[in-house]
C-alpha positions in Angstrom: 243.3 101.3 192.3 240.6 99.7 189.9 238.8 103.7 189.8 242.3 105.0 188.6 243.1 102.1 186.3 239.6 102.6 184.6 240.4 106.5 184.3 243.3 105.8 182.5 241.8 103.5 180.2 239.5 106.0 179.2 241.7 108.8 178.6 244.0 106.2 176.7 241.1 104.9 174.8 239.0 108.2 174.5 239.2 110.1 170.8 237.0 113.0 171.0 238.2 114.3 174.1 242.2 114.0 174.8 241.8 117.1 176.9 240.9 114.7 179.4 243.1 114.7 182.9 243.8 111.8 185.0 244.1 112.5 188.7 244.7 110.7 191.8 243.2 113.4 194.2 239.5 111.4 194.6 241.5 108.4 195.7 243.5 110.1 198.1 240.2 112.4 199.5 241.8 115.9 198.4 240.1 118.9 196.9 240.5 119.3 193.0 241.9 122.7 194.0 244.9 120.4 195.8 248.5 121.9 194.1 249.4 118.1 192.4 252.3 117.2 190.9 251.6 117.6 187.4 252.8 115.0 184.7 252.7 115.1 180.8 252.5 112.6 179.1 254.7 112.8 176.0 253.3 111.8 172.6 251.6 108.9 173.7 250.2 107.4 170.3 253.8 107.6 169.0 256.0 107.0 171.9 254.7 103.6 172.6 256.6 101.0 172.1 258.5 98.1 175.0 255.6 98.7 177.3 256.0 102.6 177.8 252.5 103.1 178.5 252.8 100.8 181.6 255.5 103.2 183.1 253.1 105.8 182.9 250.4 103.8 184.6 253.2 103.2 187.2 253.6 106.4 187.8 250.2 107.3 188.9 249.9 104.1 190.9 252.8 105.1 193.0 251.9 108.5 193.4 248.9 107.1 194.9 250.9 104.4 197.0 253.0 107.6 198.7 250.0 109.8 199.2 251.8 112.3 196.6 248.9 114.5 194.7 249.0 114.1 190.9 247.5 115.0 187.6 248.8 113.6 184.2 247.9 115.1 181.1 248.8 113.4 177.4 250.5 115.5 174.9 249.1 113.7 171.7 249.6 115.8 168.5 253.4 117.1 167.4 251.9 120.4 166.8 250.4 120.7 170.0 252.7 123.5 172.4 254.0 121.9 175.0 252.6 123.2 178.3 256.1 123.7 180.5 254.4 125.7 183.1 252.0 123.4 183.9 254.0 120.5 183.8 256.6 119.4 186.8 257.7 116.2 185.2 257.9 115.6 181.4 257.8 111.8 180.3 259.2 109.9 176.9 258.1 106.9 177.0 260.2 104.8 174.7 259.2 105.1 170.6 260.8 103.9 167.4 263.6 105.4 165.9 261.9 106.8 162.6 260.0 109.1 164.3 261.9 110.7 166.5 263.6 113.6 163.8 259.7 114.4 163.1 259.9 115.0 167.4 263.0 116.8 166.7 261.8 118.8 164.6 258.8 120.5 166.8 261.5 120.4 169.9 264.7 122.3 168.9 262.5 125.4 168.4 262.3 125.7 171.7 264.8 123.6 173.5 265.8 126.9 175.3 262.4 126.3 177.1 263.0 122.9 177.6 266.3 123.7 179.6 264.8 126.4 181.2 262.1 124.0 182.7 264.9 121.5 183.6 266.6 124.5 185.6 264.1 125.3 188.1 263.6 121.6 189.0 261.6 120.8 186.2 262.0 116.6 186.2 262.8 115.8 182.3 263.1 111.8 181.5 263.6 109.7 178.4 263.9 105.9 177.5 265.2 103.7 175.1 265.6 105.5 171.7 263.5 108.3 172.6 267.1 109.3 174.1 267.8 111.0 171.0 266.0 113.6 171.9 268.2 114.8 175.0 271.3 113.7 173.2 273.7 116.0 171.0 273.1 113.8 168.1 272.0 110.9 166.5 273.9 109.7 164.2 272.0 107.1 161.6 273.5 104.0 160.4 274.3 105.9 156.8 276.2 107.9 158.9 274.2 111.1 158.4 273.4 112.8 161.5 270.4 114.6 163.5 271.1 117.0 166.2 268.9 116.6 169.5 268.5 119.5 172.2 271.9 118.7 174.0 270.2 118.5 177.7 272.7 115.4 178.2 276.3 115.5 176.5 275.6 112.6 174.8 276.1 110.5 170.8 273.5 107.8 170.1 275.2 105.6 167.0 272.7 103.3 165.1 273.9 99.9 165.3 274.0 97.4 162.6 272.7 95.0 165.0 270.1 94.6 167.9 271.4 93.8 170.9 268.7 92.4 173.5 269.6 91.1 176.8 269.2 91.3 181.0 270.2 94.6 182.2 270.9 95.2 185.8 272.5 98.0 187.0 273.4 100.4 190.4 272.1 103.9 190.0 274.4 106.4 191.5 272.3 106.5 195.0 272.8 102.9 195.1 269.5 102.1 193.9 269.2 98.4 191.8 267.5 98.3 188.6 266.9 95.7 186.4 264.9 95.4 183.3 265.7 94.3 179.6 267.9 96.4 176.8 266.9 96.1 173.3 269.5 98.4 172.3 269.4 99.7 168.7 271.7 102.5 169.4 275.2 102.6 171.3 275.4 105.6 173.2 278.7 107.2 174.3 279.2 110.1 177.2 280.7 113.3 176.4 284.0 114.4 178.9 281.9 115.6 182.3 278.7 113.7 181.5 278.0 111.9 184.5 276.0 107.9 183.6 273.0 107.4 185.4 274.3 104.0 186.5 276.8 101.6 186.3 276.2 98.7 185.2 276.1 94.7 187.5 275.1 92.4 184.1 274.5 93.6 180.6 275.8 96.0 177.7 274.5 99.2 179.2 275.5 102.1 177.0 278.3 100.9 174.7 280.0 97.5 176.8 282.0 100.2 179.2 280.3 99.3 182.4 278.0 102.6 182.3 274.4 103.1 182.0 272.1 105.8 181.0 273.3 109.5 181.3 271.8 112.3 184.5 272.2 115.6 184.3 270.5 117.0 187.5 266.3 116.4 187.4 267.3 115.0 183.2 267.7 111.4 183.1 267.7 109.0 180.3 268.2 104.9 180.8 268.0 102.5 178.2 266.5 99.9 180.6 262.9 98.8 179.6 260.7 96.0 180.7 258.5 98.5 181.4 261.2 99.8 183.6 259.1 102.0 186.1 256.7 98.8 186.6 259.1 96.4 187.5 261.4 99.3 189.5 258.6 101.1 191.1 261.5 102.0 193.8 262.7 104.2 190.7 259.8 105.8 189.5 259.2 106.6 193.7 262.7 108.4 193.3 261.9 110.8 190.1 258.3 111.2 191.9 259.9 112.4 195.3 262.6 114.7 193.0 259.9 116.1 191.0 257.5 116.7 193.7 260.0 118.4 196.1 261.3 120.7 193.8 257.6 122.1 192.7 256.7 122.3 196.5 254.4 119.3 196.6 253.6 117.5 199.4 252.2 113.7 200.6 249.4 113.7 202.0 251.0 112.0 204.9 254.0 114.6 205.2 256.9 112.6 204.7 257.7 110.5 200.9 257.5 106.9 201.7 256.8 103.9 199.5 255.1 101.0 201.7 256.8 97.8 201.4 253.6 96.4 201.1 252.5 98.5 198.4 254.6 96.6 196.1 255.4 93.3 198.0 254.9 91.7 193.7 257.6 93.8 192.7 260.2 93.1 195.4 259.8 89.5 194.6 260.0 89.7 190.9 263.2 91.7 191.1 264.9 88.8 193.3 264.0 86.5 191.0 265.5 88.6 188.0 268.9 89.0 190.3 269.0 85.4 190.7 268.5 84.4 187.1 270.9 86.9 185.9 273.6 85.4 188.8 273.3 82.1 186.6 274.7 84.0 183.4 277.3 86.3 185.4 
């Protein structure tokens, strides 16, 4: 794990070369020719904020944990095209709300693409604010408004107020997450959007007992904390999605996270339950 974590580091730390790939394949004693599941890293240096860069480490560590193949690959510049048929799973790590109608801005031209690589399995995700760009709209606290790609049917509202608190919530599988929200945007579903979760303890999208928004392989929570490092059940789920619908296999056969692989993690998210049963 200490090889991979130094990899990263290097590719997070590197300037001259950001063509640089992350892989998992020496760790797990594959080819480089292996087919991997391939992950891009979305707009890294601006996208960064609430710990985002943790969920992207997680990622790669539990990829490594099931025996699942993968390569990650940082998008850094807005000009840069996005490379959709490389990429099986597409990550937005959480960023700050003045930056995301410059994002917008190099998206909608070809959100047509972006749907087309959400159809054939391609898995899309988004947290926190970065939302707004899988929404219908944002609509600022002036009340002017910025149109996202539409992927989910979705309004994100600027609040006058932060809201910060515990989040816990049931994903529609049953899965439990928990995490923080440091909402800065109310976020209301559209007739027909299905939430990702609903929601045990906290605000979730807008007080209504819903969380997040899923659209097939598109998902957007507003749970950080990172999110995928303290639910590494979760990021297991979008791995095992997005591997089995671009045909990628574990090196053992069958997707399977090892209780022991995150024994630290288990714990931690008992002890969150428990302190949030002391609010609820």
């Amino acid at each position: 794990m200490s090889s991979d974590f130094n990899k990263f580091n290097d590719i997070r730390k590197s300037v001259k070369d950001r063509t640089a790939v992350l892989s998992n394949l020496e760790a797990l004693g594959l080819p480089e020719d292996t087919r991997a599941l391939n992950i891009l890293w979305m707009y890294p240096d601006v996208l960064n904020v609430f710990g985002g860069r943790g969920d992207l480490m997680a990622l790669m560590r539990v990829c490594t944990s099931m025996g699942v193949p993968a390569r990650m690959k940082r998008l850094d510049h807005l000009a840069d095209a996005i490379p959709f048929e490389w990429a099986d799973m597409i990550y937005y790590a959480s960023g700050d709300l003045t930056c995301m109608e410059d994002i917008l801005k190099v998206t909608l031209p070809v959100k047509d693409d972006l749907k087309a690589f959400a159809e054939r399995g391609g898995m899309i995700a988004a947290v926190s604010s970065s939302g707004v760009i899988l929404a219908d709209k944002y609509v600022r606290a002036d009340g002017t408004e910025i149109i996202g790609t539409g992927l989910l049917s979705m309004t994100m509202t600027e609040r006058e107020k932060v809201h910060g608190d515990d989040l816990w919530f049931r994903t529609g599988s049953g899965m439990e997450v928990t995490g923080n929200q440091i909402q800065l945007l109310d976020v209301s579903l559209a007739e027909g959007q299905k939430a990702f979760g609903t929601v045990i303890y906290g605000r979730g999208n807008d007080g209504n007992g819903e969380e997040g928004a899923r659209t097939g392989n598109v998902i957007y929570t507003g749970c950080v904390g990172p999110v995928l490092v303290r639910n590494p059940w979760l990021a297991a789920d979008l791995i095992e999605t997005a591997a089995d619908a671009a045909g990628v296999k574990p090196a053992g056969g069958e997707f399977s996270l090892p209780d022991e692989a995150i024994e630290q993690e288990l714990l931690s998210a008992e002890e969150a339950r428990a302190f949030i049963r002391k609010k609820m």
